[in-house]
Structure formats: C-alpha cells, structure tokens
N, C-alpha and C positions, 0 to 999 in steps of 0.2 A: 407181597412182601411185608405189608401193615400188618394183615393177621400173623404172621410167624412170629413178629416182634411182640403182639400181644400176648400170644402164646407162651412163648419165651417168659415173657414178666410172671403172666399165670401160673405158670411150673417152678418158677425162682420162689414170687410168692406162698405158694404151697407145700414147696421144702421147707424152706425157712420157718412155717407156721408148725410146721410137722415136728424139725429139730429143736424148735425151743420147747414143743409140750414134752416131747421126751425127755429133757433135759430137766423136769421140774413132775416127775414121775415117783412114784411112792411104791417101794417095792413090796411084795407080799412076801417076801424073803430075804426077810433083813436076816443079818447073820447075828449069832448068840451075843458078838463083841459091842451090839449097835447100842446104843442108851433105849432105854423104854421112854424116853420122853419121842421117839424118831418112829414108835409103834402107831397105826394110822386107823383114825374115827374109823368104825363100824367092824373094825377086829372084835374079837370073842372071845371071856374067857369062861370055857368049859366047866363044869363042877363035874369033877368026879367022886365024890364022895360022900354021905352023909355030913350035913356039917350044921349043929345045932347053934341060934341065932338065941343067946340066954333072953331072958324078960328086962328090961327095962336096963338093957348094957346097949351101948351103941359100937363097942369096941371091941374086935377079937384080934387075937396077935398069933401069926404063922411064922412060922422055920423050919426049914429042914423037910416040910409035907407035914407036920402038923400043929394043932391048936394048943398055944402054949400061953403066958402071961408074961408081963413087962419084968419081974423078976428074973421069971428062966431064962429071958432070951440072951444068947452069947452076943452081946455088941460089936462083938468083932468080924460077927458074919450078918449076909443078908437075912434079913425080915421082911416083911409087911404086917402093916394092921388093917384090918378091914372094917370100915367107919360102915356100919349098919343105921338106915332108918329107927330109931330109936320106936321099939313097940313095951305094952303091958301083956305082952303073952309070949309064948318062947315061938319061935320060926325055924324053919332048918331049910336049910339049902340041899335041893336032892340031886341023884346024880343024872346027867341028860339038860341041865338048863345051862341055858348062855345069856352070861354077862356081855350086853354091847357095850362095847368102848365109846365114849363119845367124844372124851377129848384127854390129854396128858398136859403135865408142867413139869418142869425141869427149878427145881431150886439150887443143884448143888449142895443136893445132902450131905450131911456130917453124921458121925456115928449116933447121935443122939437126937438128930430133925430127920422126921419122914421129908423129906425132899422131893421122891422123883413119886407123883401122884395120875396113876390111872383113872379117869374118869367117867362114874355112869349114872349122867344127870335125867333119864328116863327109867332105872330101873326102881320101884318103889319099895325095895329091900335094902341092897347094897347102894350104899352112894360114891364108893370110892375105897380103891387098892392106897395105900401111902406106904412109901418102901422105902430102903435103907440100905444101902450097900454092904454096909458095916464098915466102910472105910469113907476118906475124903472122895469128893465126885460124883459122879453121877451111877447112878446102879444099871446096870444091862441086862440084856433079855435072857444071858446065859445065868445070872444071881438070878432074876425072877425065876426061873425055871427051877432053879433049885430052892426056893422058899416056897414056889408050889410041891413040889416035888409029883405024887399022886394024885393030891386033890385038885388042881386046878388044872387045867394047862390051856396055853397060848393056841389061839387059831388067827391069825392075819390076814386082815381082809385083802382082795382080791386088788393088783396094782391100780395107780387111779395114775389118769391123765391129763394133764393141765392142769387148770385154777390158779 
C-alpha cells in the first residue's frame, strides 16, 4: 500500500514537472502578429542576396528587400539598419550564410528609434538587425519580413523546453 502511495506522488510529481516546462516553451512558430523582440536565441537569419558591406560605413539601411539610405527611407513603414563591424575594406554578405540570433530587445520603437534590435554578438561581420515599425510599438515578424523581403529571411529555431 506504502509503494502505491509513493508511486502515486512520483507520477503527480512528474506531471506537474512536465506541465510547467510546457508552459514556459518557446515556439518555432510564432505567427507573423508576434513582436521580434518573442523571436528565440539560435534562430537564423538567411542571406539571400549579394549584399555589399561599403569600407569604413558600419551602417546600411533596408526596406521593402532592398539597400536604401536614411534619406529614402518612408518612415512610415518598416526598416532596419544593419550595424556592420566597422572594416577598411568593402565585405559582402553572400547568398547561403546564416546570421545566428543570439539575443533581441524590445525598446518600444517610435518612427524615428530603431527600437526592436535582433542580436548577433558572435558574428564578426554583422553585429545586429535594429528595426522600426514605422509606427508607435513594437515592430513584428510579419513588418520584418517584409523589410527583408528577398534578401534576408527568418528561420526559427527549433522549440526549447524549460529554463
């Protein structure tokens, strides 16, 4: 009768351990509505494109799928600018390499603060996505997708359990 009762606790124990990691799970399919700040470390973002890295600019600014300047951009839609390791020689991003994601921030961009910042504190090119909704709040994976348009796109990593 003592082991059934142990038993018993054992199996209560192990639901319970089971329902709170599930509960604290990070989906690989967030939907386009979700914020990019909710996009989870070791996601990927893809180059599809030739995309030349100028000499001694650490700044390039995207819209729409392509490389524009802080002049053209329409502030009323999404951007990113992409903060480059600052080199004395030009670089280009070719197509097949993956950006890992290592971490995001949520500032609660305004049309004129890159706000919602993807982070890639091991890649020794790119140091980070900084994006813009083009409106008050925070910008979604459905605006990033369309500031990449061609050239980048989203891979999300695989769902993680617990921590």
């Amino acid at each position: 009768m003592r082991f059934f009762r142990h038993v018993a606790v054992a199996i209560a124990f192990v639901g319970f351990a089971v329902a709170s990691s599930l509960g604290n799970a990070q989906s690989a399919d967030l939907p386009d509505s979700a914020p990019i700040a909710t996009i989870g470390a070791g996601s990927t973002v893809s180059v599809n494109a030739d995309i030349l890295l100028p000499a001694n600019q650490g700044t390039i600014y995207l819209q729409n799928g392509a490389v524009t300047t802080w002049d053209q951009i329409d502030k009323k839609a999404p951007s990113c600018r992409l903060n480059a390791v600052e080199s004395p020689v030009v670089r280009r991003l070719v197509p097949g390499r993956k950006l890992v994601i290592t971490g995001t921030t949520q500032n609660n961009g305004s049309v004129f603060f890159y706000g919602d910042v993807l982070q890639f504190e091991e890649d020794a090119t790119v140091s980070q996505f900084q994006c813009s909704p083009g409106h008050k709040g925070a910008m979604n994976i459905g605006e990033l997708k369309q500031v990449f348009g061609g050239m980048f796109s989203l891979n999300q990593a695989p769902a993680v359990v617990g921590e």
